[in-house]
C-alpha positions in Angstrom: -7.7 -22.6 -5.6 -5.5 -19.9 -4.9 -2.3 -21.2 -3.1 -0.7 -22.3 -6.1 2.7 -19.8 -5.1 2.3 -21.2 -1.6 3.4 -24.6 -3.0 6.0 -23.8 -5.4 8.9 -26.2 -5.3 6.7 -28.4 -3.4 6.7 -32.2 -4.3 2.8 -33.3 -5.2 3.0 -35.8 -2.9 3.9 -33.4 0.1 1.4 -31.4 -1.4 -1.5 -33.7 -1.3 -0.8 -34.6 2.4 -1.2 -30.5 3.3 -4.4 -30.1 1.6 -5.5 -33.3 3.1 -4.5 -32.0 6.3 -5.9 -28.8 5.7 -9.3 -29.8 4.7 -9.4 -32.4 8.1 -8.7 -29.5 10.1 -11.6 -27.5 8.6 -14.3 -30.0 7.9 -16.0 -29.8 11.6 -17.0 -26.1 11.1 -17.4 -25.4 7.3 -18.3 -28.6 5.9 -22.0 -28.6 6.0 -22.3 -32.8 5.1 -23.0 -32.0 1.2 -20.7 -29.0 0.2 -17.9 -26.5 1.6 -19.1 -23.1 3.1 -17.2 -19.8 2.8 -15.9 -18.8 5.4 -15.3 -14.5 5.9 -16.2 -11.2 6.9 -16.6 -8.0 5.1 -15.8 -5.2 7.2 -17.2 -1.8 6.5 -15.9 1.2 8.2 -15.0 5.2 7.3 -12.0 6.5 9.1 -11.9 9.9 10.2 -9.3 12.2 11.5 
């Protein structure tokens, strides 16, 4: 969705087999067996000096 500069000059085949890797690599932990979960954290903090 928002790698599209991360593949520039990348063939689509080559491509395909990244995401496909990508997405076999993440499936155990945020693939819920219907959809794709979000993975991240907001941190909230103040900094003082």
């Amino acid at each position: 969705m928002f790698g599209d500069e991360f593949f520039a000059g990348v063939d689509d085949s080559e491509q395909a087999a990244v995401l496909s890797a990508v997405e076999d690599r993440l499936r155990p932990t945020l693939f819920d067996g219907d959809t794709w979960v979000a993975d991240y954290r907001r941190l909230r903090l103040v900094a003082g000096r």
